[in-house]
C-alpha angles and dihedrals in degrees: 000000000000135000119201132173134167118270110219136165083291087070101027103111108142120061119175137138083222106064095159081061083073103034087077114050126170105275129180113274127234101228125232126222134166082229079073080065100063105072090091136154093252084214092057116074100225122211101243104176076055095050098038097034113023105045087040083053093048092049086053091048089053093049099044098051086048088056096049094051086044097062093030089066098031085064093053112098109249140164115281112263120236096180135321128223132202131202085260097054084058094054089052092062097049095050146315089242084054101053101029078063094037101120102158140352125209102207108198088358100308120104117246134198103255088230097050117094133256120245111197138332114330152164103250126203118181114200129204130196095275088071128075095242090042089052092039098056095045093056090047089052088047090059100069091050090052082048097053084043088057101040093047093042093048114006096245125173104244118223112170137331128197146152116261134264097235092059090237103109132308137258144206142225125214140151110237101174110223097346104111095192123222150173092295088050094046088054086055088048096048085057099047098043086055091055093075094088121174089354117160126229107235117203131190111194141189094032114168121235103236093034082055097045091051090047090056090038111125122240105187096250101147088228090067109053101080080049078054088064101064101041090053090100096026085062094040088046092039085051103054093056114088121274090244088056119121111208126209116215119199127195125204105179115300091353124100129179146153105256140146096225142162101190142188117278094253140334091257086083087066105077101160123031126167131175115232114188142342127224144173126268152144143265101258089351092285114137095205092062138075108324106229133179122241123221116198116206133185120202138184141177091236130046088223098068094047089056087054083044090053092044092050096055088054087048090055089041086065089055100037104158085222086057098040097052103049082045091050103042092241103125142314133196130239138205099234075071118022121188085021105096118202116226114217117202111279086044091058086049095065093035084059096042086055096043087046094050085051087038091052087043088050088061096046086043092046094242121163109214113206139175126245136193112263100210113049123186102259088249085082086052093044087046082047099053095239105103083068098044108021107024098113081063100061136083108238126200128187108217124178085349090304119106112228134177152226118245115247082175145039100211107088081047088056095045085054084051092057092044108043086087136025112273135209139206087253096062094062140111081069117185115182115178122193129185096190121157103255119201121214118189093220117176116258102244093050095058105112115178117284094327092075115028144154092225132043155125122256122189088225130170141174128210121202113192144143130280086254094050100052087092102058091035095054095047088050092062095041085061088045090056092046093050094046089044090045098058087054102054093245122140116205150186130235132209140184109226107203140209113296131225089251109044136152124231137032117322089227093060090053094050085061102041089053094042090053089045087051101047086046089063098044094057085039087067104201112121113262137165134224120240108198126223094357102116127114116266085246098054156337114279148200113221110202120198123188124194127208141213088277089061076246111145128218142177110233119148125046126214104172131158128233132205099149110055089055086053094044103047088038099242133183162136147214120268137198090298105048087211089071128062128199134193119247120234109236119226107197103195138153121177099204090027104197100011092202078059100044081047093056093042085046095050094049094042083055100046082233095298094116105202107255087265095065097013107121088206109043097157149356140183130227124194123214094226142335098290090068100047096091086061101038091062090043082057094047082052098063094036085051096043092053080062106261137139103257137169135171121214092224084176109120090234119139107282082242088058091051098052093050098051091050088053094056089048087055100244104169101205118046115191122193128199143190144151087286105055081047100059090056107032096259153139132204101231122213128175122223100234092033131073094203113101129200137195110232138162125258083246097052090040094060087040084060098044090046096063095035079066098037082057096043092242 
């Protein structure tokens, strides 16, 4: 929820040319003691020189610094002050409910501490925790807390702590040395975590990088080694930033990390907080680094809603893909190729059913589809882009001295495929779709099921078009989202993604290219936000996020818009006047996006019970002794030869026993024969879900399966 109104001269109460003077006002502490030390695991040696001299040394350097930028700024000349206001001040005068749920404000579209203070004339949106930034912010913040909790329990060395990509907690990643943390740890964590009550969230803005890198510079004093040990990657991140890069510091209680923040007003909004799980995982991602551990957390600002939360995990746990399809014969995994899932064959039934509907929907949305190599020679990646930025996700092969890849995307394949011929304005707009196998070199402790994987099938496509076609074509792919998500029961949320502050290209093409992708969703007419400066540095871009039945969200398909690729691989086409060539815009889309991925979200939005037009056993029959089995497999003949998934239980079980067990393999058709059906052409007719039964005829049967597939049902 957000509520949002226009700040004009009425609210304008601070004036002063140094903001960041106000950005930091005095605020109540949050004391340090090494008492705070003692609530440790007894079976975890704990480093105590790190706990009772390095964190106390951290908390000096943060108040020092913030004394030193205190009086810095206090000696610069500035306009007198009347009275200064905060986001929060604001929600205090429009009511107590607003501002006891006020979590974070975005003032002229960036989001703001509520604390902080204004600056001039703004438009001013409050957020609470039923919107995403809301949300966002309050498990980010949550993540600090979960952080101070780990580091004073076990003594860990803190890297970094986000929320996750998927909106659904936070984690965060530490090195314990030899501690492997579990269930019983996560219990001690949960009550520590809860212990930071009505604790503020310091921040100390605008550093700058190489004042910063001096303050944390290490002088050799003894005191200050085991200090050392906890601004390593502080100094390596703070490094890799430009020279010209300010850095915001936060402190929550004894906690303090580089961080960009905004935060929560204060811990006490967080009332309920519960680790989930622990993984492995690496310093910056980079396998060849430091191997960490990874804590997930969940917060809320209720108990109540923990304790759903709580209740829903056990629920998709129920319907865990990786459950599902061992249960239901569809695929498994196996060491000898890890990350790369076989399909058995009623698994490859439903992965086909899923290519063919986006194959039908190609020919009614004049699509080519087209083939392209899977291993390139690295000079198409270098020309990419993506030997410089991807390449340690890639699988690399040296063949005939050259080193050549495999592709992780179809897009440079694509661009070849433009180029390899002269091209004219005639021939845009240009959509090539490709459903080539793509290989990710994920790291091993990152695979998950189906959902993150070193090989799959994406039904990608790329449209090349002109300036004056991104609209329409935009909005052609937007209706073929809709359509496909529409067909699978999924609702879903669109936003704009803007220019960013460090983009590629001219500032006029993006303008364009904004102002067609606004207009596209306009005309679309589904409700969608903006989401300013979030686009990639290579073009604008429209996130779509589509929620289950589970009320879970995932990205799935992909409408993004290229003007890079085009620059960097020269390509064009004749215009109007053959003597003048012009460069195509690139659209990169996929509806279904992986569709191992899209399988796995599907199995689990159905529980396992796949609708008759995906389903891989859509019917079987099941004869009531072994008289009618020569009927029962004539009927599984016609049922086989109109093109449906058919089987016949040919055991010679009790026919109660066979029902039952169809029904428990999700067959969603369960047809029962006799003597009795066989004297008069006919089958006895049960529903998965229904106990009801009907007699009906093998014609009326198909009819009815027909249209079950002609509705998507």
């Amino acid at each position: 929820m957000c509520i949002c109104s226009r700040l004009l001269s009425p609210f304008r109460r601070f004036s002063s040319s140094s903001p960041l003077l106000l950005s930091i006002p005095p605020r109540r502490l949050l004391s340090f003691s090494s008492s705070m030390t003692m609530a440790v695991s007894k079976s975890h040696a704990r480093d105590e020189e790190y706990l009772n001299i390095a964190i106390p040394k951290r908390i000096q350097l943060f108040q020092s610094i913030q004394s030193e930028q205190l009086s810095r700024l206090q000696s610069l000349p500035h306009d007198s002050i009347k009275w200064k206001s905060s986001p929060m001040d604001i929600a205090k005068e429009i009511g107590k409910s607003v501002a006891g749920n006020a979590l974070i404000s975005q003032v002229n579209g960036v989001l703001w501490d509520m604390n902080r203070p204004l600056e001039d004339d703004c438009e001013l949106k409050i957020f609470n925790f039923e919107s995403d930034e809301g949300r966002d912010t309050f498990w980010h913040s949550s993540a600090h807390i979960l952080g101070q909790a780990l580091e004073m329990e076990y003594g860990c060395k803190l890297c970094i702590g986000p929320c996750t990509t998927r909106g659904e907690g936070f984690y965060y990643d530490a090195f314990y040395g030899e501690l492997g943390l579990n269930d019983d740890h996560f219990k001690k964590i949960d009550a520590a975590a809860l212990k930071a009550v009505a604790v503020l969230f310091h921040p100390l803005n605008n550093l700058e990088r190489n004042n910063l890198l001096s303050a944390l510079k290490y002088r050799g004093n003894r005191h200050l080694r085991c200090f050392q040990t906890i601004i390593l990657r502080q100094v390596e991140i703070i490094k890799d930033l430009p020279a010209d890069k300010t850095i915001t510091v936060y402190r929550c209680g004894p906690l303090v990390d580089l961080c960009r923040g905004p935060h929560i007003p204060n811990t006490s909004f967080v009332k309920a907080l519960a680790c989930l799980k622990a993984s492995s995982a690496y310093w910056r991602g980079n396998r060849d680094r430091e191997s960490l551990q990874r804590v997930y957390g969940i917060s809320y600002p209720d108990k109540k809603r923990l304790q759903e939360y709580k209740q829903f995990l056990e629920e998709a746990k129920k319907y865990d893909h990786r459950l599902l399809g061992i249960k239901q014969e569809l695929f498994f995994c196996h060491p000898l190729s890890p990350g790369s899932w076989f399909f058995l064959p009623h698994g490859t039934r439903v992965y086909n059913k899923l290519m063919q509907f986006i194959k039908d929907e190609y020919r009614r949305r004049g699509y080519e589809e087209v083939k392209s190599p899977n291993i390139y020679n690295m000079k198409l990646w270098e020309t990419s882009g993506h030997a410089a930025n991807y390449k340690e996700n890639m699988f690399l092969l040296e063949i005939e001295n050259q080193e050549f890849g495999l592709k992780p995307m179809n897009c440079p394949g694509h661009c070849l495929m433009f180029q390899h011929r002269v091209r004219s304005y005639r021939e845009l707009p240009l959509r090539l779709a490709d459903f080539g196998a793509l290989h990710r070199n994920e790291a091993s402790g990152a695979l998950t099921g189906l959902t993150r994987v070193r090989r799959f099938q994406q039904d990608d496509a790329h449209i090349f078009c002109r300036k004056s076609q991104i609209k329409d074509e935009v909005r052609g792919v937007l209706e073929f989202i809709d359509y496909t998500y529409g067909k699978f029961g999924f609702t879903y949320e669109l936003k704009l993604s803007t220019r960013p502050e460090k983009y590629l290209g001219v500032l006029e093409t993006w303008d364009e290219a904004e102002k067609a992708l606004t207009e596209a969703l306009d005309e679309f007419g589904k409700p969608w936000k903006i989401d300013e400066g979030d686009g990639a540095f290579y073009g604008p871009k429209i996130d779509i996020s589509v929620s289950d039945a589970l009320k879970r969200k995932y990205q799935c398909a992909t409408l993004q818009l290229d003007f890079q690729l085009p620059d960097r691989f020269k390509l064009e086409y004749s215009a109007e006047d053959e003597a003048k060539s012009e460069a195509p815009v690139m659209i990169h889309r996929a509806i279904l996006g992986s569709v191992e991925r899209m399988f796995a979200i599907l199995l689990e939005h159905y529980k396992g019970k796949w609708p008759f037009w995906l389903s891989p056993r859509q019917a079987i029959v099941c004869p009531v002794s072994e008289k009618s089995q020569s009927y029962a497999l004539k009927v599984r003949d016609q049922i086989h030869e109109a093109g449906y998934f058919v089987d016949v239980d040919a055991t010679d079980r009790k026919i109660q026993k066979k029902v039952r067990e169809a029904q428990l393999a999700q067959y969603n058709y369960i047809l029962v024969v006799g003597e009795e059906e066989s004297k008069t052409g006919q089958v006895s007719v049960r529903v998965r879900d229904n106990a009801d039964h009907s007699v009906m005829s093998i014609e009326s049967l198909l009819g009815l399966f027909k249209e079950l597939v002609a509705d998507f049902r």
